[in-house]
N, C-alpha and C positions, 0 to 999 in steps of 0.2 A: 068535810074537806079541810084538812088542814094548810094553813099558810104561816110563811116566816117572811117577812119583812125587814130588812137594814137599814138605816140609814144616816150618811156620813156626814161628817162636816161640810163635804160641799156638796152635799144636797142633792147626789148620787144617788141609788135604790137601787137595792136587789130584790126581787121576789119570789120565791118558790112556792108551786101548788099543785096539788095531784090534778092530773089533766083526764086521768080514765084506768083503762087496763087494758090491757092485751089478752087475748083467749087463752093463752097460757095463768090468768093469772099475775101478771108481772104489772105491778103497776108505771106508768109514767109521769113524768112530770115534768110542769114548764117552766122555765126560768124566764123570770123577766128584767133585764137592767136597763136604768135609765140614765142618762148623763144630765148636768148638769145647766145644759139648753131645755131640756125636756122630752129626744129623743127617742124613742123608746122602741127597744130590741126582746123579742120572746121567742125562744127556743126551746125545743120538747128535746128530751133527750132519746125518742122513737126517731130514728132517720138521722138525728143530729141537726134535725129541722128546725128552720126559720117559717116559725107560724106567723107574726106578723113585725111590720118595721114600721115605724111611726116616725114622721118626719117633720119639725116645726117648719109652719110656712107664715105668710102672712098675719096679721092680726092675733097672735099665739095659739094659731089653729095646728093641728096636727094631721097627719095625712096618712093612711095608712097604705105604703108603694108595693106591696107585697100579696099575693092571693096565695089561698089557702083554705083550710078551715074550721070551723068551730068545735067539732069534737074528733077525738083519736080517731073512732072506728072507719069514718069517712077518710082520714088517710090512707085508713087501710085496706077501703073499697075501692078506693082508687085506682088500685095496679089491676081492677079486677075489667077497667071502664075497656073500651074496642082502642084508647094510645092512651096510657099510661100516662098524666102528665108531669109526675116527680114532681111535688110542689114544694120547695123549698130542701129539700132534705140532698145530704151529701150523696152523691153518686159513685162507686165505687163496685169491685178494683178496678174498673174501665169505663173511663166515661166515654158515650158514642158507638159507633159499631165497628164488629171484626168481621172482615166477611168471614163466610161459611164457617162461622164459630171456630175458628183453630189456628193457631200461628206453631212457628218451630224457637224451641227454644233448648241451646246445648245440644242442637242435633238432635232432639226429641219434637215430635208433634205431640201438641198439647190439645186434646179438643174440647169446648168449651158447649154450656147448654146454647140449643138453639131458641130464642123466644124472640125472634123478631127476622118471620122469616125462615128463612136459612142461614140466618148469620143470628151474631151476640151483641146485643145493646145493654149498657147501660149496669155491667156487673151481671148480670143473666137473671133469672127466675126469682133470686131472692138476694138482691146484693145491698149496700150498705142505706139504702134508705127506707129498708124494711127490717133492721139492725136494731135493739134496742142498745145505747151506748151509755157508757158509765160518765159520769162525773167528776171529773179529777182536781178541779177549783174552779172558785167563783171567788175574783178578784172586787173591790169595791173602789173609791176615787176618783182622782179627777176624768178617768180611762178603766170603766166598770168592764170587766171579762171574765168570761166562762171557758173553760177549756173541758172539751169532754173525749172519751176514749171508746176504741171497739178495737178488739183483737178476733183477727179472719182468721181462725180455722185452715189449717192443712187441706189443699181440695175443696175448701169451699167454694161451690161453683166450678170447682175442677183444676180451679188455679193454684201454682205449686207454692209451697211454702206459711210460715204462722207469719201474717199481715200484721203488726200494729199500728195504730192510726192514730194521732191526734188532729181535731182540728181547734181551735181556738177562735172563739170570734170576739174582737174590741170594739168598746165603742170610743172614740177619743173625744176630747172636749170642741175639737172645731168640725164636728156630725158627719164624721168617716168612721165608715166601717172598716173593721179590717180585719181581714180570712186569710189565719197557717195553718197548714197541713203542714204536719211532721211523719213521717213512717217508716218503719225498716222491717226487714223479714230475716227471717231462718234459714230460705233457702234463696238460688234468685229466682226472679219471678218477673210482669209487667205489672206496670201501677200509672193511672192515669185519673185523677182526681179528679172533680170539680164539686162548687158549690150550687144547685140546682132550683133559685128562686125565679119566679117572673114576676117583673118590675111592669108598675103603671105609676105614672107620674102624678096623676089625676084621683088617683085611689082604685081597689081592688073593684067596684063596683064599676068603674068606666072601662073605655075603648083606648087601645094606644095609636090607634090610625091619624091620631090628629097630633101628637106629639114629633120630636124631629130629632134623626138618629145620624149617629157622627162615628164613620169610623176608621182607626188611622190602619189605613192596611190598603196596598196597591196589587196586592194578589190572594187568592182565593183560591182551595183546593176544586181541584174538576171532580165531578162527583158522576158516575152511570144513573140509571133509572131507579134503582133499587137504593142510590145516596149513596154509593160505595166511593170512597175516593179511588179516582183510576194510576193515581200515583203523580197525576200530571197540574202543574200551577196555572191559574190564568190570572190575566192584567185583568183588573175589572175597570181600567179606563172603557168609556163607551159603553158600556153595559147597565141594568137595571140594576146591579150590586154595587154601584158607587157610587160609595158613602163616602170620600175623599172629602166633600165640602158638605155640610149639614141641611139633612130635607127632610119631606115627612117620609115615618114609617113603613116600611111594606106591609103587608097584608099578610103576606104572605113568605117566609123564609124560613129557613134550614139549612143551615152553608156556614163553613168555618173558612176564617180570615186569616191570614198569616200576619203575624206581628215580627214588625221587623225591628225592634227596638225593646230590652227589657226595662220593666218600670217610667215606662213613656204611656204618655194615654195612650190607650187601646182602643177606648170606645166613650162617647157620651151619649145620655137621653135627654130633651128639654122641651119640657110643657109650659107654651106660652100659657095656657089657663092659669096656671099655678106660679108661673115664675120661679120653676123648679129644673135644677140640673143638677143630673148624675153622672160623674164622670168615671169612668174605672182605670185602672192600676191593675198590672199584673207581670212575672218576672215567668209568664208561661210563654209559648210559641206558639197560642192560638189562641182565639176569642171563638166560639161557634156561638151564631145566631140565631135562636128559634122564636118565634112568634106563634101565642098557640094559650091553650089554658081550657080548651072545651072539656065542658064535664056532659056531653050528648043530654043533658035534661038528667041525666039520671041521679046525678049527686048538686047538693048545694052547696058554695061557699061560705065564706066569713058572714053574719049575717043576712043571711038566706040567699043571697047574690047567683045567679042563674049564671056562669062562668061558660065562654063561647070561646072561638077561634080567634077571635083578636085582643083576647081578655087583658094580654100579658108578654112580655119581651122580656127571652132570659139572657143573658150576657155568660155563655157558659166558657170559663177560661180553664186552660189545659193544654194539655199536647193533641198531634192530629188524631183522628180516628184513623182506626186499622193499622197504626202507624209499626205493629211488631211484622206484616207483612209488607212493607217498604223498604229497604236497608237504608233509603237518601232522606227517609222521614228523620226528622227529632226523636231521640232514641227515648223509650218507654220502659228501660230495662233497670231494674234497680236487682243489683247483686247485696248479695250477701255480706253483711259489713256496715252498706252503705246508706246512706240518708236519705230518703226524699222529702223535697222541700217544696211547697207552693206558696206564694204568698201573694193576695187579692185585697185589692183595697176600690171600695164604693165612695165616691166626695160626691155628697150632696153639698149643694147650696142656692139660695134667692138672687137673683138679678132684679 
């Protein structure tokens, strides 16, 4: 196994190391940067995945808020579990679901794989967090970053157009993370990014039930039985979804929040165990909230960790779901020419 180590005047690191292979043969590998508090961020470039996030706390202990796990192939048995739980890896070209797999685009219907249901989650069957993506740099300093690429294929998954994709993830010296997405295509097309980790405050081995969630959004898309948004907003004044003023976590959620402000907090997590809070930043028109991480017994986590239904809370920011069948939704449509841009930012810090 080989490895390459850097290390800068301020006492910055990068590390690169073969992480395994893929059945094709291709191998992977993980980058790890750390800043100069001692943070510490590792990314495979399979999925464009965040394996694990290391966060100084107390006593110059480190805390690892991210689940995952310890070798490739278990990523990749993952998609295979009864819900899929995308652990850390970029979600693409459509985070969330379309119903009945198809929208219209240029007066053409587009139909899309069905795997979840009768409708499309989540890129479809093999979308970008089953991607192996290139390397395009690894920056060092006081703001150690990685920026890596995957170019989607014409019809890949059925969707129109060649996808290029950067995402870049920073780590800065005051222990924020911070996630761009860049992309443009060939033809037009829809593009609805997200980055797809779940966060525990407490570390990957705990429960987030006891932690306490904050989130700035006074409406909530109305969702059917099946999670489809019906196109309709509701006030979560009075309801078991308001997060307006900070409580503990549900148990239980799957629901996207309308953010009415960009680059305003959108959401925080805060673990009185740990005296740890995560604040998020986003210039998207939605946070969707899942609470989840079960691996049914069948796979293990990071350190052999048995990962259940309250394992982990992911802050997924993006546009609405199904949002190319809405016309009054935030538009998901990136022409030909034009840029797409997301830009996410996680502030940890002690109280």
């Amino acid at each position: 196994m080989s490895e390459k180590k850097h290390i800068s005047s301020f006492a910055t690191t990068e590390i690169t190391k073969s992480f395994g292979f893929l059945s094709s043969g291709e191998e992977i590998f993980l980058h790890t940067l750390t800043n100069k508090n001692g943070m510490e961020l590792s990314v495979m470039d399979y999925g464009a995945t965040i394996v694990s996030l290391k966060v100084p706390i107390a006593n110059q202990q480190l805390v690892d808020v991210v689940l995952g796990f310890d070798r490739p192939e278990d990523y990749l048995a993952s998609y295979q579990l009864p819900s899929a739980p995308y652990f850390g890896c970029v979600v693409g070209r459509f985070a969330g679901r379309i119903k009945n797999a198809c929208f219209d685009l240029n007066g053409k219907t587009i139909s899309l794989p069905k795997n979840h249901g009768n409708h499309h989650l989540h890129g479809g069957n093999k979308g970008f967090g089953q991607q192996l993506w290139s390397v395009k740099k690894i920056e060092k300093g006081d703001s150690p970053s990685i920026t890596l690429e995957y170019a989607s294929p014409n019809k890949e998954e059925h969707f129109p157009g060649v996808l290029i994709t950067e995402i870049t993830y920073l780590l800065t010296e005051y222990n924020k993370l911070v996630i761009k997405f860049n992309a443009f295509t060939t033809e037009d097309t829809i593009v609805n990014l997200t980055q797809h980790s779940y966060f525990n405050l407490d570390g990957h081995a705990e429960t987030i039930e006891y932690q306490k969630l904050f989130v700035n959004s006074t409406k909530m898309l109305e969702i059917d039985k099946e999670n489809i948004p019906t196109g309709l907003l509701m006030n979560v004044s009075n309801c078991p979804f308001d997060f307006t003023e900070e409580k503990i976590c549900p148990v239980s959620i799957d629901n996207t929040f309308v953010l009415q402000e960009k680059n305003r907090i959108a959401a925080s997590l805060y673990s009185p165990k740990n005296q740890l809070k995560m604040s998020v930043f986003t210039n998207q028109p939605a946070v969707h909230i899942y609470v989840g991480g079960n691996c049914f017994g069948q796979l293990h986590g990071k350190e052999d960790v048995s990962y259940h239904s309250k394992s982990g809370i992911c802050f997924e920011t993006q546009h609405f779901p199904d949002s190319p069948n809405h016309a009054h939704f935030p538009s998901t449509l990136l022409k030909k020419g034009e840029q797409y841009e997301h830009q996410t930012l996680f502030v940890f810090e002690t109280l």
